[in-house]
ZADO-1210 file (C-alpha; in nm, 4 decimals, padded with zeros to 6 digits):
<atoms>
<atom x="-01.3998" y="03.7949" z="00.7267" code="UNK" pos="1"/>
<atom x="-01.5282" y="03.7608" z="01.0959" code="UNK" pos="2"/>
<atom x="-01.7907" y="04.0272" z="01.3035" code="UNK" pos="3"/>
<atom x="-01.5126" y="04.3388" z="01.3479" code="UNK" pos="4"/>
<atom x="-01.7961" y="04.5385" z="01.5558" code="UNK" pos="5"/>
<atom x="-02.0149" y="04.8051" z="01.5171" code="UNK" pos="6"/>
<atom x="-01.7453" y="05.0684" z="01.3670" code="UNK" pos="7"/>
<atom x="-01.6555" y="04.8335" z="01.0619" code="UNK" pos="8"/>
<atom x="-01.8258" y="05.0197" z="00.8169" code="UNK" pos="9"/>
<atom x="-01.7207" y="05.3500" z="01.0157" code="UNK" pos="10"/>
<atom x="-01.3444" y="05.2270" z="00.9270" code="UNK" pos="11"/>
<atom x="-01.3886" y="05.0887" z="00.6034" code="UNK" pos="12"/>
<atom x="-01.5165" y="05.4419" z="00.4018" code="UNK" pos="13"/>
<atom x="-01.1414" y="05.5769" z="00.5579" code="UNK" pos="14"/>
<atom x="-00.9725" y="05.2613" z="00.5500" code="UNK" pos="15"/>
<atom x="-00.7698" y="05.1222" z="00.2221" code="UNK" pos="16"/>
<atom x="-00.5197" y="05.0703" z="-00.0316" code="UNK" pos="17"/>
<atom x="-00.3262" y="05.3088" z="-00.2372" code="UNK" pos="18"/>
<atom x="-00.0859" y="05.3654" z="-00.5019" code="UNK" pos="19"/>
<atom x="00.2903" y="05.3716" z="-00.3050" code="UNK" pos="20"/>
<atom x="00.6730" y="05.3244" z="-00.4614" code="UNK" pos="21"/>
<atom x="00.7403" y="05.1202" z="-00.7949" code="UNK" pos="22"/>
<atom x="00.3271" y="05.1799" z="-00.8198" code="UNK" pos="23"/>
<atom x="00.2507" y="04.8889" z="-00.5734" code="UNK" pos="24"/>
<atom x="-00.0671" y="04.8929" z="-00.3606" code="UNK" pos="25"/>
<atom x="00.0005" y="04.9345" z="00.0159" code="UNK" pos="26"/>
<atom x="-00.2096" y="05.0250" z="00.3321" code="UNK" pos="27"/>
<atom x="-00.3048" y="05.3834" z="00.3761" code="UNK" pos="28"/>
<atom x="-00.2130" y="05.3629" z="00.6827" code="UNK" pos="29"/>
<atom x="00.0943" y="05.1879" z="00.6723" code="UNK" pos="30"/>
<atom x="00.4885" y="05.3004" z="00.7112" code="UNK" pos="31"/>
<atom x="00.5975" y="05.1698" z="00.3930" code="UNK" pos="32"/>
<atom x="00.9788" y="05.1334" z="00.5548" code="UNK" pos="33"/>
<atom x="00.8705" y="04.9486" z="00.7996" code="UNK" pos="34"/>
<atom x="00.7557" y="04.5817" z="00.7548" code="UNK" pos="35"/>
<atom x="00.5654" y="04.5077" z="01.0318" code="UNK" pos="36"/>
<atom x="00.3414" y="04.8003" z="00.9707" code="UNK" pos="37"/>
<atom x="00.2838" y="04.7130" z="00.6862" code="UNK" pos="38"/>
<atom x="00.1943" y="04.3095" z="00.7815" code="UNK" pos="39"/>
<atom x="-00.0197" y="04.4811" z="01.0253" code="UNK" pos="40"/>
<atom x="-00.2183" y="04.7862" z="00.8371" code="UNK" pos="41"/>
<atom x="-00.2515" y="04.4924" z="00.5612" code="UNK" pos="42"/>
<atom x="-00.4490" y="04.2089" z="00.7704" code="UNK" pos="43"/>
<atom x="-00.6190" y="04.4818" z="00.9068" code="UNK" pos="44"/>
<atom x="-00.8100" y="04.5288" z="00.5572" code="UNK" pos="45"/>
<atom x="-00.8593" y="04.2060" z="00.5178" code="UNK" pos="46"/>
<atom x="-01.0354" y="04.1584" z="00.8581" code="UNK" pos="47"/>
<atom x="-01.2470" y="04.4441" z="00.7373" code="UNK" pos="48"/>
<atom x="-01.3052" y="04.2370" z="00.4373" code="UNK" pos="49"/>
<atom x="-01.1585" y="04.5012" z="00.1878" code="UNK" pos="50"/>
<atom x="-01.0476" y="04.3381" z="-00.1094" code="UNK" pos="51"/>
<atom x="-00.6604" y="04.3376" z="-00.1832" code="UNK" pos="52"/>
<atom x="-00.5743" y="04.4518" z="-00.5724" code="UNK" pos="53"/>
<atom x="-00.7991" y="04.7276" z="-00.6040" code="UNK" pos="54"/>
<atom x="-00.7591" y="05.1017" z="-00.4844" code="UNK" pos="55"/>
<atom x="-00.9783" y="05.1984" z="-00.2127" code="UNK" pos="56"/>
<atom x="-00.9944" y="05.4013" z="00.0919" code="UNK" pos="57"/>
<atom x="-01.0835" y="05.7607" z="00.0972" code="UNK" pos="58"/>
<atom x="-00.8307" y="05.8793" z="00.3403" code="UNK" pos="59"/>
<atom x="-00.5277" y="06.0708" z="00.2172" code="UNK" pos="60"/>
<atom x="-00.2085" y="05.9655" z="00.4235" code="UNK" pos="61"/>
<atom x="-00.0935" y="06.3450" z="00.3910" code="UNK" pos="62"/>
<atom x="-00.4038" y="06.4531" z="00.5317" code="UNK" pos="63"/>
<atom x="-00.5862" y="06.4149" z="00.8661" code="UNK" pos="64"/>
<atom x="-00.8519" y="06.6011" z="00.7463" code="UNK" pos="65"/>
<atom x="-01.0953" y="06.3373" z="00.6177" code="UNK" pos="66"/>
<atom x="-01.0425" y="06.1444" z="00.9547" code="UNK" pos="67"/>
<atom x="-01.1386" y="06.5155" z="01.1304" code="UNK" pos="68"/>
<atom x="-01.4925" y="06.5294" z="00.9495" code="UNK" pos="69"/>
<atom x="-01.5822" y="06.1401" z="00.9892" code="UNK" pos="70"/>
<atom x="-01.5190" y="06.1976" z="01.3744" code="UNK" pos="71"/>
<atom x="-01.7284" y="06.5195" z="01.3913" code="UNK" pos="72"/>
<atom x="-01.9620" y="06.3738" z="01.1642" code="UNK" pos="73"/>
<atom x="-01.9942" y="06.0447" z="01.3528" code="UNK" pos="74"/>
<atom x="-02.0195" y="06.2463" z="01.7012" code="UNK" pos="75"/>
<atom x="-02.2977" y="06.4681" z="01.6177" code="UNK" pos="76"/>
<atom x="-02.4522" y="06.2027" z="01.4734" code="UNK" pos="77"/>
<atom x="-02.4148" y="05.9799" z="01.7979" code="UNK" pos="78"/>
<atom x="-02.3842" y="06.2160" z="02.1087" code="UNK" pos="79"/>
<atom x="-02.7862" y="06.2789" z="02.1132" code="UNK" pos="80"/>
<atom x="-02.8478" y="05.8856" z="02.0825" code="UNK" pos="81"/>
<atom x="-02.6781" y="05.8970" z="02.4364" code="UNK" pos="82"/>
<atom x="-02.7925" y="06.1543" z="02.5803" code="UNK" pos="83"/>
<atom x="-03.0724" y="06.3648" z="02.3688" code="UNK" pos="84"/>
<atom x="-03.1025" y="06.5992" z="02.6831" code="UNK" pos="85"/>
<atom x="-02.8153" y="06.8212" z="02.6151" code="UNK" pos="86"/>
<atom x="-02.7709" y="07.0669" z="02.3169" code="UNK" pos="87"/>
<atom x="-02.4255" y="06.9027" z="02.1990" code="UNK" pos="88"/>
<atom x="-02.2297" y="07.1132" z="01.9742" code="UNK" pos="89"/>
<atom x="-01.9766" y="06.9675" z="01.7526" code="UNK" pos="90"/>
<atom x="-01.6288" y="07.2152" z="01.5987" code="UNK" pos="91"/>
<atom x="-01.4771" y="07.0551" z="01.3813" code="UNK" pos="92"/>
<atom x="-01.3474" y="07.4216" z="01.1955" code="UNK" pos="93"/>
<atom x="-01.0655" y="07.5519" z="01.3614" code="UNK" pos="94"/>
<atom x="-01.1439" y="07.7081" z="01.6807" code="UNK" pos="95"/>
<atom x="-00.9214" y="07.8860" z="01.9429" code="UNK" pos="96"/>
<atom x="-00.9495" y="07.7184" z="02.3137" code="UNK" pos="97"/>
<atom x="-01.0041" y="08.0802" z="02.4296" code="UNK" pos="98"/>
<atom x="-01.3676" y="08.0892" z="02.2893" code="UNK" pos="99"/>
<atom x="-01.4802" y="07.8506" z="02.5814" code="UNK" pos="100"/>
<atom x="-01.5306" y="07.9703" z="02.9235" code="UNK" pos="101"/>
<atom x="-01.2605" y="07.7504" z="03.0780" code="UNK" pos="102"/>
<atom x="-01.0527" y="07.9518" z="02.8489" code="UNK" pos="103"/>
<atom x="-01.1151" y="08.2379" z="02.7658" code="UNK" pos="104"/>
<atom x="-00.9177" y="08.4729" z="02.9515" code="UNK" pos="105"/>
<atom x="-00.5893" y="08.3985" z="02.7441" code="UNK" pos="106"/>
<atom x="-00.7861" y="08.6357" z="02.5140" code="UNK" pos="107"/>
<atom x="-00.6495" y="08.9119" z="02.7855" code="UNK" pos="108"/>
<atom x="-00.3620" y="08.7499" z="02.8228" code="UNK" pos="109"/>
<atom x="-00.2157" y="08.7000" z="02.4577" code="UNK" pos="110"/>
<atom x="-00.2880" y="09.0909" z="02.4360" code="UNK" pos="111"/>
<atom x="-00.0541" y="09.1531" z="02.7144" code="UNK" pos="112"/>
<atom x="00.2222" y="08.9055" z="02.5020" code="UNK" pos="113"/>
<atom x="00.1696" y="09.1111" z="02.2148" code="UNK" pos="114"/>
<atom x="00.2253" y="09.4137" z="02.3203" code="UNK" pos="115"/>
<atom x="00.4868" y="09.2764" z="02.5188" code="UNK" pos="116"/>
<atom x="00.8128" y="09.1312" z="02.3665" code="UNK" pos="117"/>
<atom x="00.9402" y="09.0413" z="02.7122" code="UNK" pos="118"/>
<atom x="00.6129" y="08.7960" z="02.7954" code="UNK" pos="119"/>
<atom x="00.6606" y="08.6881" z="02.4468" code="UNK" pos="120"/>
<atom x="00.9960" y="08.5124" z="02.5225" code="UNK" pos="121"/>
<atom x="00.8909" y="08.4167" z="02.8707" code="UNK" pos="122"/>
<atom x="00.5446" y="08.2873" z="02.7977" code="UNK" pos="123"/>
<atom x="00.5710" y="08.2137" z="02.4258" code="UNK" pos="124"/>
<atom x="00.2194" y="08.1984" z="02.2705" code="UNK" pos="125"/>
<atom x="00.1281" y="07.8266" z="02.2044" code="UNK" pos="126"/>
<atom x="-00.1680" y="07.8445" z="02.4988" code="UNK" pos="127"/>
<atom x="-00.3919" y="07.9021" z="02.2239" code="UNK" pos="128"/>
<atom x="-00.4644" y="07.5964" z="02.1033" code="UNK" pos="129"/>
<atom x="-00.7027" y="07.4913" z="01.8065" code="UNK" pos="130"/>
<atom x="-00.8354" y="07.1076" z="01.8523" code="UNK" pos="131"/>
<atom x="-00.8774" y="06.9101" z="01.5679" code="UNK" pos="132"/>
<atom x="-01.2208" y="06.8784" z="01.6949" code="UNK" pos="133"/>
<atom x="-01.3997" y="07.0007" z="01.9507" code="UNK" pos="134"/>
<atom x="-01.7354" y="06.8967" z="02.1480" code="UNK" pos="135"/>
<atom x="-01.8879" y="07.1845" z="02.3573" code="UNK" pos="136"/>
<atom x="-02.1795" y="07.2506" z="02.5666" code="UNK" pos="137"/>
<atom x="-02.3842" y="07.5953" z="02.6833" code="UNK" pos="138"/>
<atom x="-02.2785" y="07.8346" z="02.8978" code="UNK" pos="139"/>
<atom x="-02.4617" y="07.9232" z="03.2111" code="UNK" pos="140"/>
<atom x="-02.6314" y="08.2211" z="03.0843" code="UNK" pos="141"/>
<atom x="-02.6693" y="08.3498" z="02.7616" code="UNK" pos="142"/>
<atom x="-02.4207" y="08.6004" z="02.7912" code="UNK" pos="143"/>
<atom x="-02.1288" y="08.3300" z="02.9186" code="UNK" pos="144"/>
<atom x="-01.9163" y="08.1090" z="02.6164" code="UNK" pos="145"/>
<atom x="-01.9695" y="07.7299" z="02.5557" code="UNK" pos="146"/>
<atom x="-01.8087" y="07.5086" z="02.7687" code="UNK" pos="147"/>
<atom x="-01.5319" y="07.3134" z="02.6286" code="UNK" pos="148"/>
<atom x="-01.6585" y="06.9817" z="02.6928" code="UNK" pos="149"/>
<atom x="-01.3823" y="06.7470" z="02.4939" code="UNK" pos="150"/>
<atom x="-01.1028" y="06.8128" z="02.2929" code="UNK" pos="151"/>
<atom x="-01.0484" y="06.5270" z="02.0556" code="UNK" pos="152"/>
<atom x="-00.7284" y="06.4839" z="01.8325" code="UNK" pos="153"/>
<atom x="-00.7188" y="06.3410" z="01.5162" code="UNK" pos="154"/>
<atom x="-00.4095" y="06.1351" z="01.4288" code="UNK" pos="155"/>
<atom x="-00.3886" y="05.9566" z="01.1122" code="UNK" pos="156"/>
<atom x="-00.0597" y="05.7905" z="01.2136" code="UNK" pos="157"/>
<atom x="00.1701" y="05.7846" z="01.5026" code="UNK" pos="158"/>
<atom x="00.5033" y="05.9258" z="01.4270" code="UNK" pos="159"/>
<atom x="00.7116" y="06.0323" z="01.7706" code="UNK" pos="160"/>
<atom x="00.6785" y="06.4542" z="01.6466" code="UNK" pos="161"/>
<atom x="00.2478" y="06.3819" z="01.7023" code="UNK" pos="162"/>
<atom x="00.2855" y="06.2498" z="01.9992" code="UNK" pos="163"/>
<atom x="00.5390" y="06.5008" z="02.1659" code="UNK" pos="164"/>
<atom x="00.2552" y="06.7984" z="01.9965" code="UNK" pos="165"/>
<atom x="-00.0668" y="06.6033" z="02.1502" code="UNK" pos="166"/>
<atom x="00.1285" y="06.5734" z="02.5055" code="UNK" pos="167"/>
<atom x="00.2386" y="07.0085" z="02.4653" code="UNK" pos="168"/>
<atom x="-00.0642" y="07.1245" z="02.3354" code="UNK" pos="169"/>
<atom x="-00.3130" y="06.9155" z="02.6345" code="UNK" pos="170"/>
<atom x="-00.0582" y="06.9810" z="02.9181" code="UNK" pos="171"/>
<atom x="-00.1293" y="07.3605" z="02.7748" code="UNK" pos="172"/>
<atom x="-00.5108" y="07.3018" z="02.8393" code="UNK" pos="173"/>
<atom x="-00.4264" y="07.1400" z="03.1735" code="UNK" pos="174"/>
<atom x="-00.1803" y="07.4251" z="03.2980" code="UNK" pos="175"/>
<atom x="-00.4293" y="07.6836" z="03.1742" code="UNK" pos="176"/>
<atom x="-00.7852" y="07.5696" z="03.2562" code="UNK" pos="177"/>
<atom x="-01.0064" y="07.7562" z="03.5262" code="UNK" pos="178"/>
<atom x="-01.2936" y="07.5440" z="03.6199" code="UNK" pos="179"/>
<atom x="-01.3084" y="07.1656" z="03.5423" code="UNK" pos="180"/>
<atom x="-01.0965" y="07.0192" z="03.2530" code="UNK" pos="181"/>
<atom x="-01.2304" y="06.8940" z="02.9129" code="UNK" pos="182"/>
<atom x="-01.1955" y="06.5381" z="02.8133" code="UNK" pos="183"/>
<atom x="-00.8541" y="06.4812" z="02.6592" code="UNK" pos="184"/>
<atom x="-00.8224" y="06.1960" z="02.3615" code="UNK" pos="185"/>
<atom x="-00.6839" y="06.1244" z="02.0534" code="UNK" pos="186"/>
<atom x="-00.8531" y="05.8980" z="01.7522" code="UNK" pos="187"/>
<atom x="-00.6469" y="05.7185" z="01.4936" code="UNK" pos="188"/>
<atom x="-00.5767" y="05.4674" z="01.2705" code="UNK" pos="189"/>
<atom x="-00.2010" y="05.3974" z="01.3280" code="UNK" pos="190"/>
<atom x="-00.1880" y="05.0007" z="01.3154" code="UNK" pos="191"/>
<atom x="00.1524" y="04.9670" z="01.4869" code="UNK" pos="192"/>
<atom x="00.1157" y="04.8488" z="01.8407" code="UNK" pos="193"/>
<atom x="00.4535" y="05.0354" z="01.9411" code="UNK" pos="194"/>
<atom x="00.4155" y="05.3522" z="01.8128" code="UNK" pos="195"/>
<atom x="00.0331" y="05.3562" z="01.9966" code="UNK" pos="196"/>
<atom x="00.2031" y="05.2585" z="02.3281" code="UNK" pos="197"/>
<atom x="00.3708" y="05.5383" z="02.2421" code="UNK" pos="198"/>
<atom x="00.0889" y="05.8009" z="02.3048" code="UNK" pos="199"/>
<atom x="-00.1267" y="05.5983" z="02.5240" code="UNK" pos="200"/>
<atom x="00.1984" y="05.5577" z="02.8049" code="UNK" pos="201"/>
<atom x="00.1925" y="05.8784" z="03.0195" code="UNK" pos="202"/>
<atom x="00.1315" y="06.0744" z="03.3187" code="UNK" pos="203"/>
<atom x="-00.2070" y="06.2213" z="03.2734" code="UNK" pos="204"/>
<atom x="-00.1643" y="06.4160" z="02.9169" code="UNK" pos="205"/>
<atom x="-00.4301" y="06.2402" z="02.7475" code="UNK" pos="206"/>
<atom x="-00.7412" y="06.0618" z="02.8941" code="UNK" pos="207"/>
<atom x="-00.7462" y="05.7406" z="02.6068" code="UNK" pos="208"/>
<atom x="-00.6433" y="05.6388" z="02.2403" code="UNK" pos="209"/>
<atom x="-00.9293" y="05.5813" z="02.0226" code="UNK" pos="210"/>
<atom x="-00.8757" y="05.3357" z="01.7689" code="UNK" pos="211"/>
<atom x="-01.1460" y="05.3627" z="01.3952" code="UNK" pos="212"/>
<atom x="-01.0604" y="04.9667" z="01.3693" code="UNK" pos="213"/>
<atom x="-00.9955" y="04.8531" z="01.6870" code="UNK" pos="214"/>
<atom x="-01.1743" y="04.4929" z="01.6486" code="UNK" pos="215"/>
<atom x="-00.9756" y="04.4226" z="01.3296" code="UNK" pos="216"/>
<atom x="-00.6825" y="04.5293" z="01.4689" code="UNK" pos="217"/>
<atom x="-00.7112" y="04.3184" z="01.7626" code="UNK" pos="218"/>
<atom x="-00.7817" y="04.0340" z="01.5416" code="UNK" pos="219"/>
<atom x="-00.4824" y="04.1079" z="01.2911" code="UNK" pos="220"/>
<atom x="-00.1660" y="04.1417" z="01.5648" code="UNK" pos="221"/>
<atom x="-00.3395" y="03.7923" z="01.7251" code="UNK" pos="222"/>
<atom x="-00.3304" y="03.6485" z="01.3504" code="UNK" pos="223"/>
<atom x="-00.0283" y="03.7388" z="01.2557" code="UNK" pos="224"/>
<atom x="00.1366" y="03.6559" z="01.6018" code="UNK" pos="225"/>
<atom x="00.0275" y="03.3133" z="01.6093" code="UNK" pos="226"/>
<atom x="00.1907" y="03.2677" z="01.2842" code="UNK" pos="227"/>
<atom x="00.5062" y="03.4658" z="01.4193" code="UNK" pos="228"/>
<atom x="00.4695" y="03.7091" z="01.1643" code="UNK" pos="229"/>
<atom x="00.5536" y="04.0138" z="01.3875" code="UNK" pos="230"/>
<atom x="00.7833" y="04.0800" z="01.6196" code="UNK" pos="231"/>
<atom x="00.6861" y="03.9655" z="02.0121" code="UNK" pos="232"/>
<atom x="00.7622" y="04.3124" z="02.1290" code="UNK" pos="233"/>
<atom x="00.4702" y="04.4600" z="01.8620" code="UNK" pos="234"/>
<atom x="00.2422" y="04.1697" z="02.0465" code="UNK" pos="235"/>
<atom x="00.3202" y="04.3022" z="02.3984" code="UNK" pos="236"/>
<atom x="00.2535" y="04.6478" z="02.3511" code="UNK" pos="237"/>
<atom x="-00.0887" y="04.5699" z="02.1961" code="UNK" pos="238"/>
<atom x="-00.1673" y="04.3704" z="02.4870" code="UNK" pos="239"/>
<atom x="-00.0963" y="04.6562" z="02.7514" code="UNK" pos="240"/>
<atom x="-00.2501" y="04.9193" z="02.5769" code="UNK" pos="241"/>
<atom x="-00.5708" y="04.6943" z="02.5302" code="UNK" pos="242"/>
<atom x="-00.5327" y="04.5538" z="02.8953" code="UNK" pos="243"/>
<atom x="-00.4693" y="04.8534" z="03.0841" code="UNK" pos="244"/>
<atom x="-00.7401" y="04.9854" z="02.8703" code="UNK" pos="245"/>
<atom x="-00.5340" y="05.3178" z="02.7353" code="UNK" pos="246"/>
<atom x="-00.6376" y="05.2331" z="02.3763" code="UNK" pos="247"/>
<atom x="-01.0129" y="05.1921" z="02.3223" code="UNK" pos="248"/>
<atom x="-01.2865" y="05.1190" z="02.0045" code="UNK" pos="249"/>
<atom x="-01.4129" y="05.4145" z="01.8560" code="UNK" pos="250"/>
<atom x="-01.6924" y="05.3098" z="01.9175" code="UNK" pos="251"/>
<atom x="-01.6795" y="05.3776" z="02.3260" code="UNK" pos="252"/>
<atom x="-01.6212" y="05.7618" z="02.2401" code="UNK" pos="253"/>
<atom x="-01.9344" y="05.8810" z="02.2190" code="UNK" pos="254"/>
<atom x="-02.0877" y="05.7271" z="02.4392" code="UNK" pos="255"/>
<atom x="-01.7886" y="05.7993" z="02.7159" code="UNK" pos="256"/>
<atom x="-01.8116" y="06.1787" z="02.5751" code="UNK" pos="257"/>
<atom x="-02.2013" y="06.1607" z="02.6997" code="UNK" pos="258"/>
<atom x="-02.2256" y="06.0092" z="03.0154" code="UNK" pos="259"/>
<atom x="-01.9382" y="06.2469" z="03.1441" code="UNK" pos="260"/>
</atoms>
């Protein structure tokens, strides 16, 4: 096992192996149909030095809720250590967009679509949007909402469906916004280099990718492309996201959250 940065231990309580078909161990993080995922997701835990054989990993695969209180967990935890001089407030429950002051007159408008069944064709009512989780800051006065400072998504995995929802629901808090925007980004722990090129390619949707084991991964797709284990194309698109800096450690998140 070799240094895999400050979020090792961050990654390892979510990070592991678990019962899959025929009763064989596999990543919990890896698409069991697909080899190189696998590969991947596999020498992942072993650059995190997490021992092969042995069921580990708190995570549920089904679930993205674990991965939702470990980032709002690790956020309040870290957001004063950069900056102590703001009153950071954490969501992690789920909160309608329209509670923040950048926001919050869809309130008035989704009671016009209600009572309307003409605006709800037209305008449907996905504006109201509930972030996985959610850093905010005070209002002005006492008497004016939080502002909606981030809106962080939590993807376990990568599958094309997530990444059509996370580019909807943020061009919804782009279209929608008055005043300035929140900071857009994802977290996950999807270990295929394709399917994160996937989300971190666009147009303006989302700000970055945040990766829970971004060291290790780094180290596994060089490992196991040296050895041409992988594919080249799984190689590439590791090195533009990482180049182009669209896919970031986990670690950086906080601390980009603060100085914002």
């Amino acid at each position: 096992m070799v240094d895999m940065g400050s979020n090792a231990e961050f990654a390892a309580t979510l990070l592991g192996w678990r019962l899959g078909n025929k009763q064989r161990l596999v990543p919990n993080t890896a698409d069991t149909s697909n080899p190189a995922s696998i590969a991947i997701a596999g020498t992942l835990l072993d650059k995190l030095g997490i021992p092969r054989g042995i069921q580990t990993g708190t995570a549920d695969p089904r679930s993205g809720r674990p991965l939702e209180k470990a980032v709002a967990e690790s956020l309040r935890q870290d957001l004063p250590l950069h900056d102590s001089g703001r009153a950071w407030h954490v969501h992690e429950a789920p909160i309608s967009i329209s509670e923040f002051v950048q926001y919050r007159h869809l309130k008035e408008l989704d009671k016009l679509v209600r009572n309307n069944k003409d605006l709800r064709v037209t305008l449907g009512r996905d504006y109201l949007i509930k972030p996985d989780v959610i850093v905010a800051l005070p209002g002005r006065s006492r008497l004016e909402p939080e502002f909606l400072h981030a809106a962080v998504s939590c993807k376990w995995t990568i599958r094309s469906d997530r990444v059509q929802n996370i580019r909807h629901e943020n061009n919804q808090m782009i279209r929608h916004r008055r005043e300035r925007l929140p900071h857009l980004v994802t977290v996950t722990a999807e270990p295929l280099p394709t399917r994160l090129s996937a989300i971190a390619r666009g147009t303006g949707e989302l700000d970055a990718v945040y990766h829970i084991a971004y060291a290790a991964l780094d180290a596994a797709v060089h490992d196991l492309a040296s050895r041409g284990r992988i594919e080249p194309n799984q190689f590439e698109a590791w090195l533009e996201c990482k180049d182009l800096g669209r896919v970031r450690p986990f670690t950086d998140l906080a601390k980009t959250i603060a100085l914002w």
